[in-house]
N, C-alpha and C positions, 0 to 999 in steps of 0.2 A: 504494500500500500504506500500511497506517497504521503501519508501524514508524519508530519513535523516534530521531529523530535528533541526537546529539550537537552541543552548540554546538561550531564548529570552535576554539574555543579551548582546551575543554576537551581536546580532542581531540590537538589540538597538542600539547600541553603533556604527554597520556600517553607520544607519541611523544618527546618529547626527553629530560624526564627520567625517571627511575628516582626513581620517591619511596616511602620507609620509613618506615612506623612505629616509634615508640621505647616501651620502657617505665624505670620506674624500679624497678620491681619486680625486672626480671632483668637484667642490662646483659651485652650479647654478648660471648662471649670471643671473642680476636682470631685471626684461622684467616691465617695467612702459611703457606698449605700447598697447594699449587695441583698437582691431580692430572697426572701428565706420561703420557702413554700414549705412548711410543716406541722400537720394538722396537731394540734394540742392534746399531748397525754394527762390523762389524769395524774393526779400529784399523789407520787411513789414515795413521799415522806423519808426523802436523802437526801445530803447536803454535800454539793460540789464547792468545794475553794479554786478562786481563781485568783494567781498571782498579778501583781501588776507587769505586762507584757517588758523585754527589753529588745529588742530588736536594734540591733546597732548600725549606724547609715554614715554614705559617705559626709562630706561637707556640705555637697548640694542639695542635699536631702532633709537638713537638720531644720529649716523650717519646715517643713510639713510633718515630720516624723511623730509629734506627740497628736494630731489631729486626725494622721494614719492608726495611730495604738488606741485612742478612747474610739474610735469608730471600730474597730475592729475587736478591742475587747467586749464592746456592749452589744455586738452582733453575734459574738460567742454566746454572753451571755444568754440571749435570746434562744439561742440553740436548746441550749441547756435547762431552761426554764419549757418552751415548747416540748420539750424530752421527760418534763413532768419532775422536774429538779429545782430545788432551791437553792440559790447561788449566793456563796457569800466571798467578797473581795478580800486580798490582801496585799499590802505593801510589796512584802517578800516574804517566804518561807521560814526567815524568822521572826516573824509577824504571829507564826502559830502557835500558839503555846499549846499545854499538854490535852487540856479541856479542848480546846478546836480541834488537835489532829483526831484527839478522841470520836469528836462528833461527825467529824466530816467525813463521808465515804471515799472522796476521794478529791483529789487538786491539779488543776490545767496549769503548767509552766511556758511559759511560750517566752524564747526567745529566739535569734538569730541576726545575720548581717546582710544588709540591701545595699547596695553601692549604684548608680548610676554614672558609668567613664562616659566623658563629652570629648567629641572631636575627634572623633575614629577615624580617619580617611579610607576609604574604602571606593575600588572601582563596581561600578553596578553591573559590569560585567553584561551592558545594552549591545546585543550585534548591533541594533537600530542607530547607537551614541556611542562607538567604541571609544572615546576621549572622554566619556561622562564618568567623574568621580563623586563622591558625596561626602559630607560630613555625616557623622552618625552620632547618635546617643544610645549607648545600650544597658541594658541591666545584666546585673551580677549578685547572684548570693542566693540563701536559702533560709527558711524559715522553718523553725523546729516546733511541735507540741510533743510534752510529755505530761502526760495524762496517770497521776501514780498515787497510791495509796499510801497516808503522810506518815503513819505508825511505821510500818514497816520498811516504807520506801519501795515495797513492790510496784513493776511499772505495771498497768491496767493496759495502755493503749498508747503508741508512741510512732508519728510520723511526720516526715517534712515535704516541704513544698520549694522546690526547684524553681529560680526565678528570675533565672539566666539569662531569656529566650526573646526579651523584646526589644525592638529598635525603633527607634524615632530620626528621620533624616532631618538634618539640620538648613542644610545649604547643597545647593548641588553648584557644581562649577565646572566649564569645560576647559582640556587642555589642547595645544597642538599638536598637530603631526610630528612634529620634531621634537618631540619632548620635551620643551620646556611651557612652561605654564603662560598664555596668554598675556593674561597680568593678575597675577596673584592679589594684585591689591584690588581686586573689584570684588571682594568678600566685605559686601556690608554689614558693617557690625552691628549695628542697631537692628537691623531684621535680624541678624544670628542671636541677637541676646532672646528678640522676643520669641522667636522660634524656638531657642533652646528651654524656655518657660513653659511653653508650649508640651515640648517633647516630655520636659520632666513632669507636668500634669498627665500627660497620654500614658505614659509610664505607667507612673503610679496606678494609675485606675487599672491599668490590664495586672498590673500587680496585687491589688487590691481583691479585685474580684478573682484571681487567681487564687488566692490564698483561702478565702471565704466557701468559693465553688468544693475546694481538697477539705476546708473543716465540714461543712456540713454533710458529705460522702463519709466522710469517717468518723466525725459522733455520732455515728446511729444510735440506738439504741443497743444491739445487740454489743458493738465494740465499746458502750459507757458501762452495759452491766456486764461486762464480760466474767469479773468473778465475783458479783456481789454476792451471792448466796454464801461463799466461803468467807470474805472480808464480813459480813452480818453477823457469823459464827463467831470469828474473831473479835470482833470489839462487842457482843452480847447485846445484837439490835436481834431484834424478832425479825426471824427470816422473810424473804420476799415469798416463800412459796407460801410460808400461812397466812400472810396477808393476803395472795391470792384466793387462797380457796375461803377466806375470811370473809371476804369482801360479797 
């Protein structure tokens, strides 16, 4: 057949990353709002601790970063409470004392590192513009929950979220035939600053809702009570099953 075949590079490359367009015309407002579709359990009379999130970010990330964790932790929350659970906050893990690890069935740890590198030079690898180069923004790093029972420190449920994958172009510019660059200096900085605003809002948001999309898959229910019956036995709550058949 004479249909057209992608160079596998190009190809590759659709499949790993997620790559955005930026403007400086409209810079993306930042969406930390990630739709929860989960119908309301009745309340299983257990008590999740959530620690306060740490997630550690490059420099260009540090204003948004605390606006990124309370949006993200009270969408947790949510989870957790839809899940038929009562949730109670904490600083940090030593925040617990012996009455809390006591009562609590179990505690969300959530930390990790986001970094967003600006200025990637990359060719677009266009048959159409083989001289077309671009500036990039892309993300890097990973996001941890560990989900663990406080007394003993057993882990209940423990996964991360990969968040490597996204780019935002910043500027594109062509060069000549002879290899040397046109004029290097016709990279407007005032559209690259707003653009680059731009990118790191588009970012975030596919970060965001990346991160939310992996917790809500994996608190289910079956992975929160993965061993409540045994942890119940242990700290001397009245088991889940005779509350079932109680009820």
């Amino acid at each position: 057949s004479a249909e057209t075949k992608t160079p596998n590079d190009a190809k590759n490359q659709v499949q790993t990353h997620e790559r955005m367009k930026t403007s400086s015309e409209h810079v993306t407002p930042l969406d930390f709002n990630y739709p929860i579709h989960i119908v309301q359990a009745p309340q299983n009379h257990h008590v999740v601790g959530i620690l306060a999130p740490r997630i550690q970010v490059s420099n260009n990330l540090k204003p948004y970063i605390d606006k990124f964790q309370d949006a993200l932790i009270n969408q947790i929350q949510t989870i957790f409470e839809k899940r038929g659970y009562q949730v109670l906050r904490f600083q940090d893990e030593k925040a617990l004392n012996a009455q809390d690890k006591r009562k609590i069935f179990s505690v969300l740890d959530l930390k990790g590192w986001v970094g967003i590198l600006e200025d990637l030079k990359m060719n677009l690898k266009d048959p159409n513009n083989p001289n077309l180069d671009t500036l990039v923004d892309q993300s890097s790093g990973s996001v941890w929950f560990n989900f663990y029972e406080p007394e003993s420190n057993r882990v209940v449920h423990d996964f991360a979220v990969e968040v490597g994958t996204f780019q935002a172009m910043t500027y594109t510019y062509k060069h000549s035939n002879s290899g040397g660059l046109n004029s290097s200096n016709s990279i407007i900085h005032e559209d690259l600053e707003k653009n680059k605003e731009d990118a790191i809002h588009k970012i975030l948001n596919r970060i965001y809702a990346v991160v939310m999309k992996k917790a809500v898959t994996e608190l289910t229910k079956e992975n929160i009570a993965k061993y409540r019956d045994a942890i119940d036995r242990m700290k001397g709550f009245k088991s889940s099953m005779s509350q079932k058949s109680s009820s």
